[in-house]
C-alpha positions in Angstrom: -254.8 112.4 -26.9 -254.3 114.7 -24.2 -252.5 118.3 -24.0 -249.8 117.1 -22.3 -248.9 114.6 -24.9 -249.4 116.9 -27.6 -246.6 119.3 -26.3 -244.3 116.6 -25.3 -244.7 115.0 -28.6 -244.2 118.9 -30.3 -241.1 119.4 -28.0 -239.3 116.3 -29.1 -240.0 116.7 -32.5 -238.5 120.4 -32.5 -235.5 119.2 -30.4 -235.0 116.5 -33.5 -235.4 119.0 -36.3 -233.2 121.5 -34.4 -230.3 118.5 -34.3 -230.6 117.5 -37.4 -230.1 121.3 -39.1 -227.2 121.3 -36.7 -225.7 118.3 -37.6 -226.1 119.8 -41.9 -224.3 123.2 -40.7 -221.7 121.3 -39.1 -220.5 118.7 -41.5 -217.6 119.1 -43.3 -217.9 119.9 -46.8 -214.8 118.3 -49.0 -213.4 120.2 -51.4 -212.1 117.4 -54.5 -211.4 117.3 -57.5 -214.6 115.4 -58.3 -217.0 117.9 -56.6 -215.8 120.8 -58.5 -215.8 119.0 -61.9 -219.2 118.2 -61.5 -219.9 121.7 -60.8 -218.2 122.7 -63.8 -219.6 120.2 -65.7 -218.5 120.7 -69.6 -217.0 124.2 -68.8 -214.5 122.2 -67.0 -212.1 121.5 -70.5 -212.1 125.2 -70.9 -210.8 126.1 -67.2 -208.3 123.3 -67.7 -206.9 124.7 -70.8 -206.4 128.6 -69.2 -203.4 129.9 -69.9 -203.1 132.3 -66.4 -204.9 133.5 -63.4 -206.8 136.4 -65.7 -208.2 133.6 -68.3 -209.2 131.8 -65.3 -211.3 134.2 -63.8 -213.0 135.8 -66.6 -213.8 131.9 -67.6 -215.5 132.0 -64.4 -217.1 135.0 -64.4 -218.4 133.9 -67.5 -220.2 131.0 -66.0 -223.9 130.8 -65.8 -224.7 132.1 -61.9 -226.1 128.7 -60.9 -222.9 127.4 -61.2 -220.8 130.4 -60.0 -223.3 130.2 -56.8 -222.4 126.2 -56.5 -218.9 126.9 -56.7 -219.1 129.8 -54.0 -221.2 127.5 -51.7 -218.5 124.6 -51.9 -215.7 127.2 -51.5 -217.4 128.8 -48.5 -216.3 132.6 -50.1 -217.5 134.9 -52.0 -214.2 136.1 -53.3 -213.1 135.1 -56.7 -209.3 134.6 -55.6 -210.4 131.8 -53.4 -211.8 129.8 -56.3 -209.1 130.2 -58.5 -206.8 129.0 -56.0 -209.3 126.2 -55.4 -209.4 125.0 -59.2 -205.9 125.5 -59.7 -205.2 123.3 -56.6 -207.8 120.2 -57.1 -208.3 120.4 -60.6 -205.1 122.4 -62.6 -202.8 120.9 -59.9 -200.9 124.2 -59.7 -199.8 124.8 -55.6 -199.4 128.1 -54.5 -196.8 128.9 -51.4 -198.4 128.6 -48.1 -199.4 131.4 -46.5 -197.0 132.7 -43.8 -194.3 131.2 -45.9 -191.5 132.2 -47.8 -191.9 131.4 -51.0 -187.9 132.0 -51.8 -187.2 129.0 -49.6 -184.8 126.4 -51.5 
């Protein structure tokens, strides 16, 4: 094989690696109801059952870190809010206003 094949056979192959991590990073990542109780996996009864927004963060403080990592990965944040809006949107089916909103609208 000669040196000029080599390097266009080392080119294309980057170019393909280089499109395929783009095409991972890109992707849209859906946030369900499904993907976060398999996350939880049996600590999901437990966040189900919280009473308020404090029970419902030290529940997931308490979680092991591989999970809390998981759920930080899926949620694309590292803030704490964000997943308890997250659970109590997919999986307590709680709505908070929309931000910008009023939320004194009738």
């Amino acid at each position: 094989m000669s040196a000029e094949a080599m390097i266009y056979i080392i080119g294309a192959s980057i170019f393909s690696i280089a499109f395929i991590f783009m095409i991972m990073l890109l992707r849209r990542i859906e946030i369900n109801e499904e993907s976060i109780l398999k996350i939880l996996g049996e600590h999901a009864e437990e966040i189900k059952k919280a009473k308020n927004d404090e029970e419902l963060k030290k529940l997931i403080r308490d979680l092991p870190k591989k999970k809390r990592t998981k759920l930080k990965t899926l949620f694309e944040s590292q803030d704490l809010y964000d997943a308890v809006k997250h659970i109590k949107k997919h999986v307590i089916k709680t709505n908070y206003p929309q931000e910008g909103a009023d939320a004194n609208q009738d």
